[in-house]
C-alpha positions as CSV (number, residue, x, y, z in Angstrom):
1,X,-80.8,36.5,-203.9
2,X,-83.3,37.1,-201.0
3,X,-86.7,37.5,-203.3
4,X,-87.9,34.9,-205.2
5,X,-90.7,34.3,-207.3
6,X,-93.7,32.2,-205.5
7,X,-95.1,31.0,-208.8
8,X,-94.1,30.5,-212.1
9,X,-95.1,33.6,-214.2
10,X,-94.5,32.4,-217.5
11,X,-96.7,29.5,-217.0
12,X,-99.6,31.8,-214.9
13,X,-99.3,34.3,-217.7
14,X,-99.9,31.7,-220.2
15,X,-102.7,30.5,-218.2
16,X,-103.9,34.1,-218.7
17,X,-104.2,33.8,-221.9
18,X,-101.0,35.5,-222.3
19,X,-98.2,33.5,-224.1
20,X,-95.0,34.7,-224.9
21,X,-95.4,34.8,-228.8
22,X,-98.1,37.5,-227.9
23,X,-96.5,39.2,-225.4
24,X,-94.0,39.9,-227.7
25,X,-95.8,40.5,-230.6
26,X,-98.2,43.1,-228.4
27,X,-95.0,44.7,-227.4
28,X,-96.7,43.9,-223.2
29,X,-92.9,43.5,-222.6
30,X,-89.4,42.9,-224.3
31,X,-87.5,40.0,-224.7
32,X,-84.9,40.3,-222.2
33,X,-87.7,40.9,-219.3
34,X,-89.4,37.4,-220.2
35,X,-85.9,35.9,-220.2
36,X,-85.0,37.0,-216.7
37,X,-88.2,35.9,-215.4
38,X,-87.4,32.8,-216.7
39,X,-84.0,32.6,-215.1
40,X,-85.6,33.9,-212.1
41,X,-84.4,36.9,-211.5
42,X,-85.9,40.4,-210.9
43,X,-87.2,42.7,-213.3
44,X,-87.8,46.0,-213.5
45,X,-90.9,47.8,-210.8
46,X,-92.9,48.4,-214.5
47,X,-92.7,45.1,-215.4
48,X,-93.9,43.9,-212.0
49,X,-96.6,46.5,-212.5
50,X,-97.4,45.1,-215.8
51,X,-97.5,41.1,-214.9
52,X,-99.6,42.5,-212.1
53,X,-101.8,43.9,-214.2
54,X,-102.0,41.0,-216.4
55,X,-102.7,38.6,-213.8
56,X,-105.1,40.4,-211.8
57,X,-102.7,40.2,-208.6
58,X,-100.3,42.2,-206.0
59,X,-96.5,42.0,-206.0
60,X,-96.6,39.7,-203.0
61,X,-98.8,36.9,-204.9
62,X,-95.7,36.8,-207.4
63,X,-92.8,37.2,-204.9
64,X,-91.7,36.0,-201.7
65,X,-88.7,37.0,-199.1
66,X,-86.5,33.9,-198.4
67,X,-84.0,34.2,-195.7
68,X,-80.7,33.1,-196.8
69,X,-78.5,31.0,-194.6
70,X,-75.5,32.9,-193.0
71,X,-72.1,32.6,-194.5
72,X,-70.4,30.9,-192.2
73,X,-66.3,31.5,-193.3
């Protein structure tokens, strides 16, 4: 996949203060969203907004465009 995350958001959200045990418990987000940021993949636009807003940052401080090689078959 072409967008990546820059940074690691688990770790800058527990930098935050924010650590999954009270994320969860907060209900900030589910589960499922912390596991695919984990995995590195993309979640949902509201829970981009939310890390966001968590972190005091924009989109682009969390995610980059990477240009993937052509397939060359």
């Amino acid at each position: 996949m072409p967008i990546k995350y820059k940074i690691d958001v688990i770790a800058a959200l527990k930098e935050a203060g924010y650590n999954t045990t009270r994320i969860r418990k907060e209900k900030i987000m589910g589960e499922a969203m912390l596991q695919k940021i984990r995995s590195g993949q993309m979640v949902s636009w509201a829970t981009l907004e939310t890390i966001c807003g968590l972190l005091n940052c924009q989109p682009g401080d969390l995610l980059e465009y990477v240009r993937e090689a052509p397939d060359n078959r």
